[in-house]
MIBA-681798 format. One line per field, with one value per residue (C-alpha): residue in one letter; x, y, z. Coordinates in pm, 1 decimal. Each point is the difference from the previous one (the first is absolute). Example, Ala and Ser with C-alpha at 12.3 -4.5 7.8 and 13.67 -1.06 7.14 Angstrom:
// MIBA-681798
rest <- (a,s) $
X <- (1230.0,137.0) $
Y <- (-450.0,344.0) $
Z <- (780.0,-66.0) $
This chain:
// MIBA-681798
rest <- (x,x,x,x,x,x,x,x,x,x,x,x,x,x,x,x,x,x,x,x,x,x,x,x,x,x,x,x,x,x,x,x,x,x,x,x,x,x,x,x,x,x,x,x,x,x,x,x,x,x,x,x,x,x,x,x,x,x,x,x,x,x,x,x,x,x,x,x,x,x,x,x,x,x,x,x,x,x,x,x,x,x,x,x,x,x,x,x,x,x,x,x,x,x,x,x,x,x,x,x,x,x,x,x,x,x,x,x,x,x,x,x,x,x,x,x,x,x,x,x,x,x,x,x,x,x,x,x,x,x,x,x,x,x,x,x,x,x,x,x,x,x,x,x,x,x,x,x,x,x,x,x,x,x,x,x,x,x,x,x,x,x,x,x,x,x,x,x,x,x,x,x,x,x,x,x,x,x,x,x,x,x,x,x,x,x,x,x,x,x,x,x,x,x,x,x,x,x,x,x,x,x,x,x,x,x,x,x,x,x,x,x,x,x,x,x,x,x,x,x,x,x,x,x,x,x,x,x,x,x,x,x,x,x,x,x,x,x,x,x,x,x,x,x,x,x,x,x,x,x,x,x,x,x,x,x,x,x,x,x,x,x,x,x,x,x,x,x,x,x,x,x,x,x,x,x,x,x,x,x,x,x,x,x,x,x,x,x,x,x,x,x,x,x,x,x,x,x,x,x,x,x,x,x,x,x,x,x,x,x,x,x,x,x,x,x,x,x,x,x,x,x,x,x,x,x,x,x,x) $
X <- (13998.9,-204.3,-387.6,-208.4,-409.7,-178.7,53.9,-151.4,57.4,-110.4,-66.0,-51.0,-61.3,100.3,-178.3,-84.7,143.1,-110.2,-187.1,157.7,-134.4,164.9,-64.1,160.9,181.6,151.8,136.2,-240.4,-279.0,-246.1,-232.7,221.1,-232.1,4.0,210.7,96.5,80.8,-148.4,205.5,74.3,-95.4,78.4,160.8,-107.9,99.8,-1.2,59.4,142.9,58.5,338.8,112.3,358.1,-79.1,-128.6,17.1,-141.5,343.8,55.1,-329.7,175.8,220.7,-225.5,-341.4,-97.3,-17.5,-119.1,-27.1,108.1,-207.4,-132.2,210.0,-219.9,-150.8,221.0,-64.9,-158.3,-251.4,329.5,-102.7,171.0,175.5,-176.2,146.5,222.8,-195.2,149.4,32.4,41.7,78.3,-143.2,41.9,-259.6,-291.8,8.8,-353.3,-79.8,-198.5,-109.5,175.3,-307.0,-304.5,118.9,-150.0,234.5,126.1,143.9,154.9,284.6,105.6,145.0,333.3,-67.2,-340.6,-57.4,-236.8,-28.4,-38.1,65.8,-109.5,135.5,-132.8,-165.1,148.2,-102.7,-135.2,169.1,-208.0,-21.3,-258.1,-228.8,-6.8,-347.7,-201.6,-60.9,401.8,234.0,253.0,-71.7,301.8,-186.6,187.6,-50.1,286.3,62.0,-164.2,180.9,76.9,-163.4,189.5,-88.7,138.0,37.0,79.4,191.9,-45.2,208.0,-172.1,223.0,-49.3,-24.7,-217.9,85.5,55.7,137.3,-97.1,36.4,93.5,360.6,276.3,-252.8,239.4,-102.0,323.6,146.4,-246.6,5.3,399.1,-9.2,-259.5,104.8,337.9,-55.8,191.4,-188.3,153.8,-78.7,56.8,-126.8,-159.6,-363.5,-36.5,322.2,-213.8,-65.4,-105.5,-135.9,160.9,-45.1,117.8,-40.6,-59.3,-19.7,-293.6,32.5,-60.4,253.5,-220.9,150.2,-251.6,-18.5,70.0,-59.2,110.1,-183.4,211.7,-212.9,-349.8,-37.2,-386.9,-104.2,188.0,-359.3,56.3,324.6,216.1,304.3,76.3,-266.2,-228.8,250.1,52.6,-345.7,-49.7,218.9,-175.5,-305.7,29.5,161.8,-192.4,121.8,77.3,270.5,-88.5,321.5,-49.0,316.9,-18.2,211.3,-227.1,-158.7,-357.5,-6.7,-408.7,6.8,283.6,-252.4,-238.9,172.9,100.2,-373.3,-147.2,241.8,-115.8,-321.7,-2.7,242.4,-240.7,19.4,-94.0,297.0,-134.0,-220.3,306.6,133.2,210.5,235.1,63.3,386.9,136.4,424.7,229.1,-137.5,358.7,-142.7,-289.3,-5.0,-16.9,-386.3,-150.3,8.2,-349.4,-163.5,154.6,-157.3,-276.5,-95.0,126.5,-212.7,-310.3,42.9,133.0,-203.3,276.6,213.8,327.0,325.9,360.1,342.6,320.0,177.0,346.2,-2.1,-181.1,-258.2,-352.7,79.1,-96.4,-325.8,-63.1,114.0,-213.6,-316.5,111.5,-43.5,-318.7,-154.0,152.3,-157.2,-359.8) $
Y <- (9837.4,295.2,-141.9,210.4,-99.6,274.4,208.4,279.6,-64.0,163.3,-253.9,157.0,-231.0,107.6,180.1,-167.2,102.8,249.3,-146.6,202.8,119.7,-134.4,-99.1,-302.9,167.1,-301.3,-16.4,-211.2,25.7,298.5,-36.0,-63.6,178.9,35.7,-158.7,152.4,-267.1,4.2,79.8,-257.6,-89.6,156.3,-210.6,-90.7,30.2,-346.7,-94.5,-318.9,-206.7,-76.8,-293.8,134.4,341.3,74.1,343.8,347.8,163.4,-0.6,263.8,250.9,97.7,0.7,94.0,24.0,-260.4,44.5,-271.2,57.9,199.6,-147.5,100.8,132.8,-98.2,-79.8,36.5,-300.3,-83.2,-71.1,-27.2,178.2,-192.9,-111.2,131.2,-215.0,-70.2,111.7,-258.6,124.1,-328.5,53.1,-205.5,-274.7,120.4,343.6,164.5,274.2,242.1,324.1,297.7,274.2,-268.0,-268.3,-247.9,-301.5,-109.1,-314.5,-189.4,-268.3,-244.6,-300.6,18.7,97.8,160.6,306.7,243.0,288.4,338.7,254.7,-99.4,158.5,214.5,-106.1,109.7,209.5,-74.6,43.8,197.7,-413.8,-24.9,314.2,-190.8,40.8,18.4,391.6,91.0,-217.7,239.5,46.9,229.2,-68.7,-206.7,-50.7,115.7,-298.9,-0.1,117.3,-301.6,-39.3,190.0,-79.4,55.3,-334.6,-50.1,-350.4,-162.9,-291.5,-261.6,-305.2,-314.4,-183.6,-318.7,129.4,296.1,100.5,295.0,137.8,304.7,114.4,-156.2,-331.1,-221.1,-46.8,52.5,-291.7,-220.8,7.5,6.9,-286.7,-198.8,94.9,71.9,406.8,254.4,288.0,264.4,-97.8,240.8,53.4,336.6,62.7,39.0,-181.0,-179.3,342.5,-232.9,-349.8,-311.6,-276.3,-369.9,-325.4,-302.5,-333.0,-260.4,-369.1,-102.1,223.4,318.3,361.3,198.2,387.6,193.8,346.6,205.7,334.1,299.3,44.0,187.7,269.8,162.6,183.2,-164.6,-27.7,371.8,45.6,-31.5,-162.0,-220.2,-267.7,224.4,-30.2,-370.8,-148.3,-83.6,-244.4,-219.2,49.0,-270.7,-300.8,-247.1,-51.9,284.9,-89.6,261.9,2.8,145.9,86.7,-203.9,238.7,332.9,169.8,-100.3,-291.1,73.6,321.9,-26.5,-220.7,164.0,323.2,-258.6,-130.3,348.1,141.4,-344.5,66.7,342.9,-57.2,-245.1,-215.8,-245.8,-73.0,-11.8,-293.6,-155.1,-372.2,129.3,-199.1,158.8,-6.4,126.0,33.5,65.8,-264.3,-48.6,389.9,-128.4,-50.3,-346.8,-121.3,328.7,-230.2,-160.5,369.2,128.4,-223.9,-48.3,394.0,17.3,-314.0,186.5,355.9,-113.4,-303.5,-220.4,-317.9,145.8,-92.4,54.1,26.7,146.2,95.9,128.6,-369.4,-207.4,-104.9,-124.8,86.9,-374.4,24.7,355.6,-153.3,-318.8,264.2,215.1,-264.1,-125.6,313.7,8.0,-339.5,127.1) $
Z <- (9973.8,100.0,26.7,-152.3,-18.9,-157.9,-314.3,-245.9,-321.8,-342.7,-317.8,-349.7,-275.7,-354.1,-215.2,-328.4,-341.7,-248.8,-322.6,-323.4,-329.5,-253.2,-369.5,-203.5,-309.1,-168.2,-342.6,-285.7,293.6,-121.1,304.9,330.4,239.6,354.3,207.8,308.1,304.2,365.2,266.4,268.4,364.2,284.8,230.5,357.9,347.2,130.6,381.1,15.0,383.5,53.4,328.3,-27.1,106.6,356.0,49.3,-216.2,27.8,-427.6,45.4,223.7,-240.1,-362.9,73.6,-379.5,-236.5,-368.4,-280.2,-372.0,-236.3,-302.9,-334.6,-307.3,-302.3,-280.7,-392.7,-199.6,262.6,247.5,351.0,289.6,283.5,285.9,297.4,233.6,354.2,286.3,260.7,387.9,211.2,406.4,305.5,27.4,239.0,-180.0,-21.5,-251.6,37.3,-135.8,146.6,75.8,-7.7,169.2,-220.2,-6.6,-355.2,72.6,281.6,-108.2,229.8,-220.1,-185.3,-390.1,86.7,-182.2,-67.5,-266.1,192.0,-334.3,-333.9,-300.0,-235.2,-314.2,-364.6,-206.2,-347.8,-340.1,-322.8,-151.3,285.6,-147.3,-368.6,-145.5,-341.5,73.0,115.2,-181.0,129.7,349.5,195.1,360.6,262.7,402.8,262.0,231.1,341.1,331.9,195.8,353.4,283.0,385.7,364.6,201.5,340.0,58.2,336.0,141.6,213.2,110.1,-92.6,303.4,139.6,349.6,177.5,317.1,195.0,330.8,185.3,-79.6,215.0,15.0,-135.4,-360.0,-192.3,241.8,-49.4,-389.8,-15.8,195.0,-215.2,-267.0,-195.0,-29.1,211.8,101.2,232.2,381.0,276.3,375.3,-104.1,-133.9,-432.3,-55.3,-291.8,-277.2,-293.7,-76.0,59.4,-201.4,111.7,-184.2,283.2,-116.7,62.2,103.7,-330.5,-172.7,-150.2,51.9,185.8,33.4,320.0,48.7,274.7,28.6,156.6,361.5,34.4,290.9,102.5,-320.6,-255.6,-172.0,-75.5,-65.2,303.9,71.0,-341.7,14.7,-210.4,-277.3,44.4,100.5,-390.2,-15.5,249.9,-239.7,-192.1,270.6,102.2,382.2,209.7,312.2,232.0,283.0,325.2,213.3,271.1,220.8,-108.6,310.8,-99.6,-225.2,-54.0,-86.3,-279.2,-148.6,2.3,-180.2,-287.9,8.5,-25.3,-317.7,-185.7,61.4,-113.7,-302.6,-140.2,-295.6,213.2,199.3,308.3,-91.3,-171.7,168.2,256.7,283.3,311.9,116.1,305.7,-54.0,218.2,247.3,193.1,107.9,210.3,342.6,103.8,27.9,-125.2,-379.9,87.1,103.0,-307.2,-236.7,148.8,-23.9,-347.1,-118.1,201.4,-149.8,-369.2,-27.1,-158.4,171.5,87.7,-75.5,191.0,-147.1,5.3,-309.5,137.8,146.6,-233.6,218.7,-64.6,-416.4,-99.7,137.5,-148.3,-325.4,17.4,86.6,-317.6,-238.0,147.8,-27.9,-378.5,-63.6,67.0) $
């Protein structure tokens, strides 16, 4: 499946129905009068989250999406149809907003959410509605309104209690296939990672939680470089970051601090975020440089340190047991 996390979309709701003249001619009934109908509803554009979708792809193919118009007035004071909503179903963690001001129209992260982003148009009104004691034959009647027509821009952020990050070739697609049951692409070149992982890893107790891992962040990505400018929004809304440092990388200290400085500078808060250090790769290090390592790391990041190896499965326990600590608080 092609994963797709941002889409422009137009919504039209219907337009509502056309009141009618009309005038009840009934046989044995001298005075009928008016009695033109109203026309119906519009219907609306409804945005509706969906758990059994992950991905925007259904938008990259339909990009307009309009709901039924309401039918007209009808003779004897018969009221048009209403008409049908239209009912567009999104990936939980979907936020709406206006195309051109940015103003954000809903943001739906719980299955059956929904949220109402065109409404329809209003009917018109029938000549029975113009009845008075000075025109008992009134031959007036309302069109039906236009229904509400807008631009949105959809935006996918991940669902995720816990995000990993790191430079690319840091180890991050190893460590969540091995915690967890997905299967992301692993290679021993940079940006093997081009979209989102998620990864469901199990507690003590049972409960399913959330990994994310985030395709790897290079000097800039703030702005647009590399791909972490496109993917740093799905670490928005996790509650633990995992930030892995290669343990083998030339300068340990200065990969984190590239990572450091793009969090900062994409915002949102992230770099404030509960984060655990991990250095990977650790069968990489030279035998008693582990201590200096950490040491430094603790000293410049300001965060205990913690040493594993996912390609051999060691020191994971502990970095599971601190993950649901840090949860817990």
């Amino acid at each position: 499946m092609q994963f797709i996390d941002q889409a422009r979309i137009t919504v039209k709701a219907g337009n509502g129905g056309d009141g009618i003249v009309a005038f009840r001619r009934e046989k044995y009934v001298p005075a009928g009068g008016p009695s033109g109908g109203d026309g119906g509803q519009g219907g609306r554009v409804v945005l509706q989250a969906d758990s059994n979708l992950q991905t925007l792809l259904d938008f990259k193919f339909r990009r307009l999406f309009s709901a039924d118009d309401g039918q007209r007035g009808g003779p004897n004071k018969c009221k048009g149809a209403s008409g049908k909503d239209l009912v567009i179903k999104v990936p939980c963690g979907t936020e709406v907003r206006h195309l051109t001001t940015g103003i954000i129209f809903a943001d739906l992260t719980s299955h059956g959410e929904t949220v109402v982003v065109a409404f329809g148009g209003r009917g018109g009104l029938g000549n029975a509605h113009y009845l008075s004691n000075r025109n008992r034959a009134p031959e007036k009647f309302t069109e039906g309104r236009d229904g509400e027509e807008w631009c949105l821009q959809l935006e996918l952020k991940l669902l995720a209690e816990v995000g990993i990050i790191g430079l690319p070739n840091a180890g991050k697609s190893t460590l969540i296939a091995i915690l967890s049951a997905a299967r992301p692409k692993i290679a021993d070149y940079p940006f093997t990672t081009l979209i989102p992982n998620l990864g469901v890893v199990r507690r003590p107790t049972g409960d399913g939680t959330v990994f994310a891992d985030i395709p790897g962040l290079i000097a800039g990505a703030a702005q647009g470089a590399g791909l972490g400018h496109d993917f740093l929004r799905h670490i928005e809304r996790t509650r633990l970051l995992i930030h892995l440092i290669d343990g083998g990388a030339a300068d340990p200290m200065d990969d984190l601090a590239i990572v450091e400085k793009e969090l900062e500078a994409y915002g949102h808060g992230l770099l404030e975020r509960p984060r655990l250090l991990v250095v990977n790769k650790i069968e990489l290090l030279e035998p008693g440089l582990e201590k200096d390592l950490v040491e430094s790391l603790q000293k410049k990041g300001g965060k205990n340190v913690l040493l594993v190896s996912a390609a051999m499965g060691k020191g994971l326990d502990s970095l599971l047991e601190k993950i649901w600590a840090e949860l817990e608080n």
